[in-house]
RODREN-474719 format. One line per field, with one value per residue (C-alpha): x, y, z; residue in three letters. Coordinates in nm, 4 decimals, padded with zeros to 6 digits. Example, Ala and Ser with C-alpha at 12.3 -4.5 7.8 and 13.67 -1.06 7.14 Angstrom:
BEGIN
u	c(01.2300	01.3670)
v	c(-00.4500	-00.1060)
w	c(00.7800	00.7140)
type	c(ALA	SER)
//
This chain:
BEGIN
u	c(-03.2953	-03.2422	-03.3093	-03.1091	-02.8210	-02.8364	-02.8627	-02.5265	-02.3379	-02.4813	-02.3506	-02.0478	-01.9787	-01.8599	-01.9636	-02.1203	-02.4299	-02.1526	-01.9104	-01.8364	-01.7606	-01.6193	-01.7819	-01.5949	-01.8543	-01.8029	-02.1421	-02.2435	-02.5559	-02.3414	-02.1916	-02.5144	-02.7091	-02.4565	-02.4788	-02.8505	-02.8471	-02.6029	-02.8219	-03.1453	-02.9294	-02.8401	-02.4515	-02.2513	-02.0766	-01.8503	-01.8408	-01.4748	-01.4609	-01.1645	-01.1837	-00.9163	-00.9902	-00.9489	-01.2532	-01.2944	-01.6430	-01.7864	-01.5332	-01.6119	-01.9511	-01.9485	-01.7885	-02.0910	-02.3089	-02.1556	-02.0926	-02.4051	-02.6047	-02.3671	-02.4700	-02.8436	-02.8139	-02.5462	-02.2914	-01.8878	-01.7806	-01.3977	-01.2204	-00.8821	-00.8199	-00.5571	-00.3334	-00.4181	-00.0340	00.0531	-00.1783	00.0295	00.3500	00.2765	-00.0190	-00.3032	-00.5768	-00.2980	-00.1476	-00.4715	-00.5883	-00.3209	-00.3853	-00.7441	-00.6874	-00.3801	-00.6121	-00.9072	-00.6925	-00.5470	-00.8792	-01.0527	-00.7938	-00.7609	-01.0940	-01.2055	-01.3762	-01.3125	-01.3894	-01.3693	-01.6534	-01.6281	-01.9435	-01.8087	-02.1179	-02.1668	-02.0903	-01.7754	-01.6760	-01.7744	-01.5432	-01.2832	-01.2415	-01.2705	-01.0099	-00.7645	-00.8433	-00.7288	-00.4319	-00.3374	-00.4073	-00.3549	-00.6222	-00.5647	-00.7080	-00.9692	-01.1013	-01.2555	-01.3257	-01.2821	-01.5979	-01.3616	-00.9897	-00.8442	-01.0376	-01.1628	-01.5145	-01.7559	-02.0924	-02.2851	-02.1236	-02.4428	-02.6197	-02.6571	-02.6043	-02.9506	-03.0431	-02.9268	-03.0484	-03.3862	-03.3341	-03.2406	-03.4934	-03.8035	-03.6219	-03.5777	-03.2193	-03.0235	-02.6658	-02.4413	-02.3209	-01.9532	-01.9270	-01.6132	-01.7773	-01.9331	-01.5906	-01.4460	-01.1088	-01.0837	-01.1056	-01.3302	-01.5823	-01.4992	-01.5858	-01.9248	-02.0212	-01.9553	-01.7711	-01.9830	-02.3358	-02.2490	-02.1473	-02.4814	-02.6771	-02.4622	-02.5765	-02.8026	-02.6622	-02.3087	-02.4760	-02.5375	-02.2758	-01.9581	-02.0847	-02.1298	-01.7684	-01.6106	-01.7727	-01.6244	-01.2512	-01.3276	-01.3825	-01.0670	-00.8728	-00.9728	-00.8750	-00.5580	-00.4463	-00.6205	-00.3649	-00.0904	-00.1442	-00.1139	00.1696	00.3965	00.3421	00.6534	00.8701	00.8916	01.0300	01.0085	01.2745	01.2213	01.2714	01.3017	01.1796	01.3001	01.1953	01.3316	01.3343	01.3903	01.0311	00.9398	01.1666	01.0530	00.7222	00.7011	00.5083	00.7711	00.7674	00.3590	00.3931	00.6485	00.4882	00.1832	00.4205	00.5847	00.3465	00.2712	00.6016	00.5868	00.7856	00.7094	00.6202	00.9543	01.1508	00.9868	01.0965	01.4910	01.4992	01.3720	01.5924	01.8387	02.1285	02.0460	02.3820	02.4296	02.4293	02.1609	01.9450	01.6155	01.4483	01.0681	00.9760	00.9424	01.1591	01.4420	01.5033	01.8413	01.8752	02.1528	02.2050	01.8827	01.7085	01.5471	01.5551	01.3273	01.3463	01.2470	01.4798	01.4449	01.6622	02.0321	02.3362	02.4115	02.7104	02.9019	03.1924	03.1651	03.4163	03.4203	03.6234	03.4526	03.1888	02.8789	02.8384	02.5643	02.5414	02.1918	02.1056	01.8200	01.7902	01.9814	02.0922	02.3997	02.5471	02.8945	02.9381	03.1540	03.0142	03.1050	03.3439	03.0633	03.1049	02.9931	02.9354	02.6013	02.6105	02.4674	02.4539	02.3763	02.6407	02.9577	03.2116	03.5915	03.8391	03.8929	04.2076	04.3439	04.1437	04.2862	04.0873	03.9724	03.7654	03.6586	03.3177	03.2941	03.1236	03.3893	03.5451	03.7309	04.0981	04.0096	04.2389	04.1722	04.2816	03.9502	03.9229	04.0452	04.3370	04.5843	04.6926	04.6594	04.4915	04.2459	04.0449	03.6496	03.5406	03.6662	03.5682	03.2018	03.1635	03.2887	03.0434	02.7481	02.6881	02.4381	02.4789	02.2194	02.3924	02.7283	02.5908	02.5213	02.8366	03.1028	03.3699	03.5358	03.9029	04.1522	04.4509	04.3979	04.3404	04.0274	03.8943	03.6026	03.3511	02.9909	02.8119	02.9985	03.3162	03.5868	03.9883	04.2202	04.3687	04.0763	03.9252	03.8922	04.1370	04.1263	04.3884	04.1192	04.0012	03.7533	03.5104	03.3121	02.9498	02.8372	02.4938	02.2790	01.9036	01.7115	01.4788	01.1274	01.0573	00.7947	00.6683	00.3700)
v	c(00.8917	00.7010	00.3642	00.5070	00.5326	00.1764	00.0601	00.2313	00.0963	-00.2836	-00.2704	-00.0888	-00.3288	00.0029	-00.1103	-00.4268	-00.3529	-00.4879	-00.2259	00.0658	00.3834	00.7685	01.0225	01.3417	01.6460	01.9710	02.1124	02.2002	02.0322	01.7766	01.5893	01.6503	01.4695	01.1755	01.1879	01.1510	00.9009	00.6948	00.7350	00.5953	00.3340	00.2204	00.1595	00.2199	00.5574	00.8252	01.1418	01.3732	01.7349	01.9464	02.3122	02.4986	02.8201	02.9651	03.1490	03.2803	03.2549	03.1185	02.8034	02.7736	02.7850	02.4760	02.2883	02.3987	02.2855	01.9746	01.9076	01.9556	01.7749	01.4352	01.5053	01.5232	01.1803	00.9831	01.0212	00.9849	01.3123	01.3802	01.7003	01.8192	02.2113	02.2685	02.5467	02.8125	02.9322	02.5554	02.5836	02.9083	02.7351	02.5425	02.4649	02.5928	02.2934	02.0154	02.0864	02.0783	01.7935	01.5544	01.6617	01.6058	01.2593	01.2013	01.2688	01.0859	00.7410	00.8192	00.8232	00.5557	00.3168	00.3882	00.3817	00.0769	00.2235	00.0310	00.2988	00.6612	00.8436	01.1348	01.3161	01.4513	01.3622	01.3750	01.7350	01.7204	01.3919	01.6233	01.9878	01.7131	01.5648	01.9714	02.0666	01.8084	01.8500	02.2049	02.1063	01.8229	01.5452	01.1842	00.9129	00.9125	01.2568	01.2087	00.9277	01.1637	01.0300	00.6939	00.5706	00.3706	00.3748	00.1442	00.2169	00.5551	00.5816	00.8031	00.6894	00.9884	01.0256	00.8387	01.1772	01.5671	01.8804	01.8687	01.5797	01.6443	02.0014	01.8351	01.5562	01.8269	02.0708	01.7164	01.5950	01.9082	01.8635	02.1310	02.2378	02.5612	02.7357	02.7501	03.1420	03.0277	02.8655	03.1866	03.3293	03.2888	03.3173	02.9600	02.7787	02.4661	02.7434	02.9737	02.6574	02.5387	02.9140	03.0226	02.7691	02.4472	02.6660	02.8139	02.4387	02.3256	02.6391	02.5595	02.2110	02.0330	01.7106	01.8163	01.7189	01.3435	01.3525	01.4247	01.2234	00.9155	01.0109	00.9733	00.6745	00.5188	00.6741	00.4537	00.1460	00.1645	00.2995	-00.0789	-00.2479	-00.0692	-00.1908	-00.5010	-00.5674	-00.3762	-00.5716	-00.9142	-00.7920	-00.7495	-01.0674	-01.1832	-00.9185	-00.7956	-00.9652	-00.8791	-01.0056	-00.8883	-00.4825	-00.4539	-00.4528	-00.5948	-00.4950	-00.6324	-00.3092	-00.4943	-00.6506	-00.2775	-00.0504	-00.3032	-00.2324	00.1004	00.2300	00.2428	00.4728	00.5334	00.1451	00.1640	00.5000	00.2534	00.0113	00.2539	00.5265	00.4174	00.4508	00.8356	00.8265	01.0501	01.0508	01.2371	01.0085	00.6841	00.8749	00.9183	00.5224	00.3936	00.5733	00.3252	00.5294	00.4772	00.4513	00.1709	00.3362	00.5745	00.6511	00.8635	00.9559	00.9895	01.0650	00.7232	00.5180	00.5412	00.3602	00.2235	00.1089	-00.1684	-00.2921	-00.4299	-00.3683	-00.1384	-00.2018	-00.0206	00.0171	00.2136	00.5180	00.4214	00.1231	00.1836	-00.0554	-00.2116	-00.1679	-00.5541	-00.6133	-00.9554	-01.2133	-01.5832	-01.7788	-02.1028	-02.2615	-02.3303	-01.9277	-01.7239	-01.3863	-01.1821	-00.8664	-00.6679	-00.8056	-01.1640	-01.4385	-01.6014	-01.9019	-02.0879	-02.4534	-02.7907	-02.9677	-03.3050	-03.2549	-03.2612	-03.4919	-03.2279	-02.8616	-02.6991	-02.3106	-02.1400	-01.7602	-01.8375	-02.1302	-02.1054	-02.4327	-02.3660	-02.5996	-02.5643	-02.6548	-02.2927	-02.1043	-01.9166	-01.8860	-01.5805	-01.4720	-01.1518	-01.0558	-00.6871	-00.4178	-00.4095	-00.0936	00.0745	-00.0179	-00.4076	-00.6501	-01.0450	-01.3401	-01.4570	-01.8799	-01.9343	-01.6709	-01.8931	-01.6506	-01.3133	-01.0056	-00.8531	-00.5092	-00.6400	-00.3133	-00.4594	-00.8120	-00.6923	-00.4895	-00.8241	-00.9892	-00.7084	-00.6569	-00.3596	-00.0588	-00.1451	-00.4761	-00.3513	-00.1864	-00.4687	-00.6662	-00.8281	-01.0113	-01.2979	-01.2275	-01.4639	-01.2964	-00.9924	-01.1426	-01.1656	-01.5242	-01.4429	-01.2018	-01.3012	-01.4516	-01.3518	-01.5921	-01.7215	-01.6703	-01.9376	-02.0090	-02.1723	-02.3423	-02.7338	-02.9847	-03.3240	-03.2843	-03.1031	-03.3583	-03.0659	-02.7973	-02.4956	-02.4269	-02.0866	-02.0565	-01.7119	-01.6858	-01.4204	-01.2396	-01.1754	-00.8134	-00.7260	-00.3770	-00.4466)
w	c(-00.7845	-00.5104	-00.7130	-00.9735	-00.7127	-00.5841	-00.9048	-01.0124	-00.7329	-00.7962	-01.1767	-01.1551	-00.8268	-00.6558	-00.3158	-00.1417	00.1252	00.4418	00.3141	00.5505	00.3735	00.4786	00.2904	00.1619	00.2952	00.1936	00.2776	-00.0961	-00.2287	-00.4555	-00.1122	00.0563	-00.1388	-00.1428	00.1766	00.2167	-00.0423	00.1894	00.4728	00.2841	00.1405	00.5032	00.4780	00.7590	00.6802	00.8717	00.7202	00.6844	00.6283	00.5600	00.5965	00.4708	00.5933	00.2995	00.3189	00.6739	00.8463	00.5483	00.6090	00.9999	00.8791	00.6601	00.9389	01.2101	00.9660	00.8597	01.2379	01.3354	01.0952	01.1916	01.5461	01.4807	01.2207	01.5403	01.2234	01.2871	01.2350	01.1353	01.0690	00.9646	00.9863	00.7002	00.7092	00.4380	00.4268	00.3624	00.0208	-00.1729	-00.2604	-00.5967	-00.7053	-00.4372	-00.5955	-00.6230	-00.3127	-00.1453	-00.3268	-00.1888	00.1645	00.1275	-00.0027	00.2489	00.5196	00.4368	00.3683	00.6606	00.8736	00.7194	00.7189	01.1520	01.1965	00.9634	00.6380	00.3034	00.1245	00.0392	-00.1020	-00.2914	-00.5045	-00.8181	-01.0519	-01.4295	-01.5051	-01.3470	-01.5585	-01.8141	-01.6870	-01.6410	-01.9817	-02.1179	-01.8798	-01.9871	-02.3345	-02.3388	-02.1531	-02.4378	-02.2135	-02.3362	-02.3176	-01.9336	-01.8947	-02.1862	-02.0348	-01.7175	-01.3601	-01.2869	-01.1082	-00.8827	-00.8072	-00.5231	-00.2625	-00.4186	-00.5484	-00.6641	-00.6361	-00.8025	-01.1565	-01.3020	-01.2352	-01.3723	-01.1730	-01.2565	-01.1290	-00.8340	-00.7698	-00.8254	-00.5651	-00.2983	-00.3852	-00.3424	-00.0887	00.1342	00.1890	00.3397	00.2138	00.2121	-00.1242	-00.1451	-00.2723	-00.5200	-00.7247	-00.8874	-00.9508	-01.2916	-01.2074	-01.1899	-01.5253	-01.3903	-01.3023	-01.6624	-01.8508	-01.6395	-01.6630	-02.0376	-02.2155	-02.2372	-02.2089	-02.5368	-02.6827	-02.6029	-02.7625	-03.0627	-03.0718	-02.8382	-02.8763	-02.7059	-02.3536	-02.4163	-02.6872	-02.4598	-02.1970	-02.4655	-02.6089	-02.2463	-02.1928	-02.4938	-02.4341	-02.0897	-02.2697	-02.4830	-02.1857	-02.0003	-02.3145	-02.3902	-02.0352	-02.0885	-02.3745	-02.2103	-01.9586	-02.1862	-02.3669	-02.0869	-01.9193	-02.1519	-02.1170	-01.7791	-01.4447	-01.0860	-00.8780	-00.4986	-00.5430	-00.8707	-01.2092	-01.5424	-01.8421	-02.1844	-02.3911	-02.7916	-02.7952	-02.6967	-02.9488	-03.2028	-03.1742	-03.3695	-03.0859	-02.7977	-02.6165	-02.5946	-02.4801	-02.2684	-02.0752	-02.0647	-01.8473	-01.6228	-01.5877	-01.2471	-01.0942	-01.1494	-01.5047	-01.7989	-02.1425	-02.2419	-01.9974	-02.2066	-02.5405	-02.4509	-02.3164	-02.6513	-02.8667	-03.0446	-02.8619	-02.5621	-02.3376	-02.0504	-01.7057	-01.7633	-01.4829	-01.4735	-01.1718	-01.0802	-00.7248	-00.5568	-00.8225	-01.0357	-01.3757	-01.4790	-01.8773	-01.8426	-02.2304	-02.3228	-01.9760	-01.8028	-01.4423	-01.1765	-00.7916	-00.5100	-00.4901	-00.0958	-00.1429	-00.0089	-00.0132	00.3266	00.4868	00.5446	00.7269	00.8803	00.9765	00.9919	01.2339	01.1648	00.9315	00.9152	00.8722	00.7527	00.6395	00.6649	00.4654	00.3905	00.0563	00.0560	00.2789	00.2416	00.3981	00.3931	00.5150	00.4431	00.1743	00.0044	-00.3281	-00.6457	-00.9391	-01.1949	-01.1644	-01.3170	-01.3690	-01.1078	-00.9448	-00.6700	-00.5387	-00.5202	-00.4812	-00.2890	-00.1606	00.2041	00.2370	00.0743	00.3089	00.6286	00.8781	00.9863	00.6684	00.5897	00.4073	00.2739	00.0301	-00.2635	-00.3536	-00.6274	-00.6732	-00.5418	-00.7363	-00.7406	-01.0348	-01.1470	-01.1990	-01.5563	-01.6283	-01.4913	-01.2033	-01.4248	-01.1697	-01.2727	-01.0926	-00.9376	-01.1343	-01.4372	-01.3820	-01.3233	-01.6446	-01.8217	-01.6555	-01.7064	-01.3920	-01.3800	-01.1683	-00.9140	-00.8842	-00.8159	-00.5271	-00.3328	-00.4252	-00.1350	-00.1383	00.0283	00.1340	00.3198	00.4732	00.2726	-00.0242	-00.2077	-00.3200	-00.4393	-00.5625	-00.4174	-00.6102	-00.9276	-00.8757	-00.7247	-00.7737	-00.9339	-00.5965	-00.4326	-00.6967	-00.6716	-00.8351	-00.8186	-00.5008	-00.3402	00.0102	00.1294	00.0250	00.0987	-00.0802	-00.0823	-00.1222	-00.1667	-00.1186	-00.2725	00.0141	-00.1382	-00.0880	-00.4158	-00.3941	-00.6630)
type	c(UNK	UNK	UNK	UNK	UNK	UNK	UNK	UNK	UNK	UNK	UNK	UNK	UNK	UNK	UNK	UNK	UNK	UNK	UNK	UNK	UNK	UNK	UNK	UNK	UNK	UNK	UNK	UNK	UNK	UNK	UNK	UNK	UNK	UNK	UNK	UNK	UNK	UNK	UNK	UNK	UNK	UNK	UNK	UNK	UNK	UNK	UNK	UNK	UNK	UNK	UNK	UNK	UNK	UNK	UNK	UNK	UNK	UNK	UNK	UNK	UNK	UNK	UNK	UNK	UNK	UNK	UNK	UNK	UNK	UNK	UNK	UNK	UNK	UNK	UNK	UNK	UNK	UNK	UNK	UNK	UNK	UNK	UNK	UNK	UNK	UNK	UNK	UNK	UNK	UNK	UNK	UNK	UNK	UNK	UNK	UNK	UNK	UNK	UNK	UNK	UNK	UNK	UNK	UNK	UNK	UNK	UNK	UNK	UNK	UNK	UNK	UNK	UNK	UNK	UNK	UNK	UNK	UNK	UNK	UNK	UNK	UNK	UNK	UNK	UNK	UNK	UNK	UNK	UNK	UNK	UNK	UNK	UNK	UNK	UNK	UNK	UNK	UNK	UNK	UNK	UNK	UNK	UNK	UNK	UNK	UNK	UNK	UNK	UNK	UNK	UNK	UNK	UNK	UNK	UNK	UNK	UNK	UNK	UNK	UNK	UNK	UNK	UNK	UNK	UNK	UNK	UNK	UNK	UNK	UNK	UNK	UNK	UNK	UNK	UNK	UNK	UNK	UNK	UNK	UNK	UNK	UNK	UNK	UNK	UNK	UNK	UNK	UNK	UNK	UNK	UNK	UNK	UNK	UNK	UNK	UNK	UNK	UNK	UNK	UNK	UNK	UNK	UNK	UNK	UNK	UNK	UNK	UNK	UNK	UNK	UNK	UNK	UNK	UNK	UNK	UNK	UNK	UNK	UNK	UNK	UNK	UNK	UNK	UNK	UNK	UNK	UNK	UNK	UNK	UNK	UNK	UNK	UNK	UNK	UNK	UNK	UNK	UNK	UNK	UNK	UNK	UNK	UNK	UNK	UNK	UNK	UNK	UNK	UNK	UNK	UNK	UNK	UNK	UNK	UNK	UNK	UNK	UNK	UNK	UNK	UNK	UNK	UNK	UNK	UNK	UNK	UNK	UNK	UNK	UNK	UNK	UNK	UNK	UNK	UNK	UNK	UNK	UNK	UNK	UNK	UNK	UNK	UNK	UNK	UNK	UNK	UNK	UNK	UNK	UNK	UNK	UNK	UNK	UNK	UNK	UNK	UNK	UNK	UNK	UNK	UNK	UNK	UNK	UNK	UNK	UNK	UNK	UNK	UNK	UNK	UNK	UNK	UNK	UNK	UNK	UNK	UNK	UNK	UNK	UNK	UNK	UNK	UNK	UNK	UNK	UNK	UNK	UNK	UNK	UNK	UNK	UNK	UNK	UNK	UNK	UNK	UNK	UNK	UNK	UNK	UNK	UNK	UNK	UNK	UNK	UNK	UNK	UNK	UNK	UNK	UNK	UNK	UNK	UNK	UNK	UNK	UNK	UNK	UNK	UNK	UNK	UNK	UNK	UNK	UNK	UNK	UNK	UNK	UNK	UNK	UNK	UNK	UNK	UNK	UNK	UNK	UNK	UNK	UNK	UNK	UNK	UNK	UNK	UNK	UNK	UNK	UNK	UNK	UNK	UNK	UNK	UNK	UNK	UNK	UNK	UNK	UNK	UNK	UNK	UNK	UNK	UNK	UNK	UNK	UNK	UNK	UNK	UNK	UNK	UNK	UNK	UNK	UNK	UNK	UNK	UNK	UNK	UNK	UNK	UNK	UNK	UNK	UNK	UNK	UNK	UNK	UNK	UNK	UNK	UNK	UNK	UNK	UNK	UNK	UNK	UNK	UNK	UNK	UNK	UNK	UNK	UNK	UNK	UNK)
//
C-alpha cells in the first residue's frame, strides 16, 4: 500500500518530496494510517488534533493517545480544545467543520506547512457523492472529494476502508475507535451501515461502478470549468475591486443562469440569485448579497465587490497647485499644464482654465440636492444626481464620486466633467489638468 500511496501522490502531483505537510489526526485507523504512511514516506509533517469534547473521556482519550504517539515518533504536536456549546447553534458538523479547517490553516501557515492533510479515502468519496445525491446536489456535489483543493489534500482517496483496515491490521498500527460512528442517527453512518451494503448485494458491480461514475463526473467537472473558464475570458473585467461582467453574451446563451452560477459561484452567490439576474426584467440598481460580496446589475452589467469596501470620507482643500489627492482606491492630482491643441476623450483627465478659478478650492463626497451647469448647456443647472444617471454612472460608482467647487460653487464633477464656466476658450492663457490614477487593489 505504501507504493500504492507514493504512487498516488506522484500522478495526481498532490505533493513534492521537499513539501512540509500538517496532518489532520483524529486517532481513528483512517488518519492513522495516513499518518504512518507519511512517516515511511519521510516528508516532514506536524500533526493537528482537535478535540471537541463532545464525547467526554473518550475525547481526552484520543488526544493522550494522539499526544503521545507524536512524542514517542519527535512529531510536532498541535491541539485546539473547541468548545462543545460553540457546536449546537446551526449546523453541529458545518459549524465544526469550519473551525477545524480555520484552525488547521491557521497553524500551518505560522508554523511553515504547505499543506494540509486530511484522510478521507475512497468510501467516503463514495458516502459523499450518495449524500449529495439525496440532497439534489449539482455536478459540484456529484463530483465527490476533490483529491486537492488550494492547499487542501487528501492523499488516501486512492484506497478502500478495506484497504486500509488491512494495512493497519499487517502493519500493527495502533488507533482508537471513535464510538459515533456506530450510531445511525447520523445519515453518513445510516448510509455506510444499511444503505450502500444492500446496493452492493443487489448488484456487485455498484462498488467499482460508483467509484468509476465519480471519477467521470470529475472529468467533466475540470472541463466544464475548463470551458467556463475560456468563455469568460471575453466577457468579464476586473478593474482593482471589482468585477465586470457583460450579462447579453450570457442571457443569450440559453443556458444563463447555470453559466453564470458557474462564474460567480465562488463569491458565495446562489443558483436562485443567478436565475433572478438573467431574467430579461431585470431592473438597474439591483443588488444581491452573498456573505463576502455583493452584486450590483447596472444595465447590461453585473458588477461585483467586496461588501468590505466603504466610501471614503474627502474634504480637502487646495490653496495652491501642484496638488494631489490620495484615496484608498484612486489618486488624483491637479497641476498647470500647457493649453492642448486637440482634446481626446478621456475619464480620467480633466482640462480647466485657470484663470476662472478662486483660490481656495474645495474637494468633497457629493451629496443629494448638489446643483452645477454641466459644459455644453450653455449655462442651464442641472442636479450631480441627475447628471450621473445621464451619464450611467452605476451605484457603486456614485459612491466614490467628489467634486471640485470654487467659492461655493461646483466646477466639476471628478472625473465625470466639468461646468461651462471653466471650460477653455480660445481666450483661455492658462490651464489646469486633472489627472486620476486607478490604484490596483485585485482581490482574485
Amino acid at each position: 500500500m505504501l507504493e500504492r500511496f507514493l504512487s498516488h501522490i506522484n500522478q495526481k502531483k498532490i505533493l513534492k518530496k521537499e513539501d512540509s505537510v500538517l496532518l489532520a489526526i483524529s486517532s481513528g485507523i483512517d488518519s492513522m494510517v495516513m499518518l504512518d504512511l507519511f512517516a515511511k514516506g519521510k516528508w516532514t509533517i506536524g500533526v493537528g488534533h482537535i478535540n471537541h469534547h463532545l464525547r467526554g473521556v473518550e475525547s481526552d482519550g484520543d488526544a493522550d493517545f494522539i499526544k503521545k504517539y507524536c512524542s514517542q515518533h519527535n512529531i510536532p504536536y498541535f491541539q485546539l480544545d473547541l468548545d462543545p456549546l460553540l457546536l449546537t447553534q446551526g449546523n453541529m458538523h458545518a459549524n465544526a467543520r469550519y473551525k477545524r479547517y480555520e484552525w488547521l490553516k491557521k497553524i500551518g501557515l505560522e508554523n511553515n506547512y504547505q499543506y494540509i492533510a486530511t484522510a478521507h479515502h475512497q468510501d467516503d468519496d463514495t458516502e459523499t457523492f450518495m449524500i449529495n445525491l439525496l440532497r439534489g446536489s449539482g455536478l459540484d456535489g456529484l463530483d465527490g472529494i476533490d483529491f486537492k483543493n488550494g492547499n487542501i489534500i487528501r492523499p488516501m482517496l486512492f484506497a478502500t476502508k478495506e484497504d486500509i483496515s488491512n494495512f493497519a491490521q499487517d502493519n500493527d498500527i495502533t488507533y482508537r475507535e471513535d464510538s459515533s460512528n456506530q450510531k445511525d442517527k447520523y445519515l453518513r453512518n445510516h448510509l455506510r451501515h444499511h444503505v450502500l451494503p444492500e446496493i452492493l448485494k443487489a448488484d456487485q458491480r455498484a462498488k467499482g461502478g460508483i467509484v468509476n461514475s465519480i471519477s467521470n463526473l470529475k472529468s467533466t467537472k475540470k472541463l466544464l470549468d475548463f470551458l467556463v473558464e475560456k468563455f469568460t475570458q471575453s466577457i468579464i473585467e476586473i478593474k482593482g475591486n471589482e468585477v465586470f461582467i457583460h450579462l447579453l453574451p450570457i442571457t443569450e446563451t440559453g443556458v444563463g443562469e447555470a453559466l453564470l452560477y458557474e462564474m460567480i459561484k465562488k463569491y458565495g452567490f446562489n443558483f436562485n440569485q443567478c436565475q433572478n439576474i438573467t431574467q430579461s426584467n431585470i431592473q438597474t440598481g439591483i443588488v444581491f448579497y452573498a456573505h463576502e460580496f455583493e452584486a450590483l446589475v447596472n444595465r447590461n452589467q453585473l458588477i461585483i465587490r467586496p461588501i468590505s469596501i466603504t466610501s471614503d470620507h474627502i474634504y480637502k482643500t487646495i490653496h495652491e497647485f501642484p496638488f494631489t489627492l490620495e484615496t484608498s482606491k484612486f489618486t488624483i492630482t491637479f497641476d498647470y499644464a500647457s493649453i492642448p491643441h486637440s482634446f481626446e476623450k478621456s475619464n480620467d483627465t480633466l482640462w480647466l482654465d485657470v484663470n476662472q478659478l478662486h483660490f481656495p478650492l474645495t474637494i468633497r463626497n457629493w451629496k443629494d440636492g448638489d446643483i452645477f451647469g454641466p459644459l455644453g448647456m450653455q449655462g442651464k443647472r442641472q442636479k450631480v444626481k441627475d447628471y450621473l444617471i445621464n451619464r450611467k454612472v452605476s451605484q457603486f460608482d456614485k459612491e466614490n464620486i467628489l467634486v471640485l467647487e470654487s467659492q461655493n460653487s461646483i466646477i466639476a464633477i471628478l472625473m465625470q466633467g466639468i461646468s461651462e464656466q471653466v471650460k477653455l476658450s480660445k481666450n483661455s492663457t492658462a490651464c489646469m489638468v486633472i489627472k486620476k490614477i486607478d490604484i490596483n487593489n485585485d482581490f482574485l
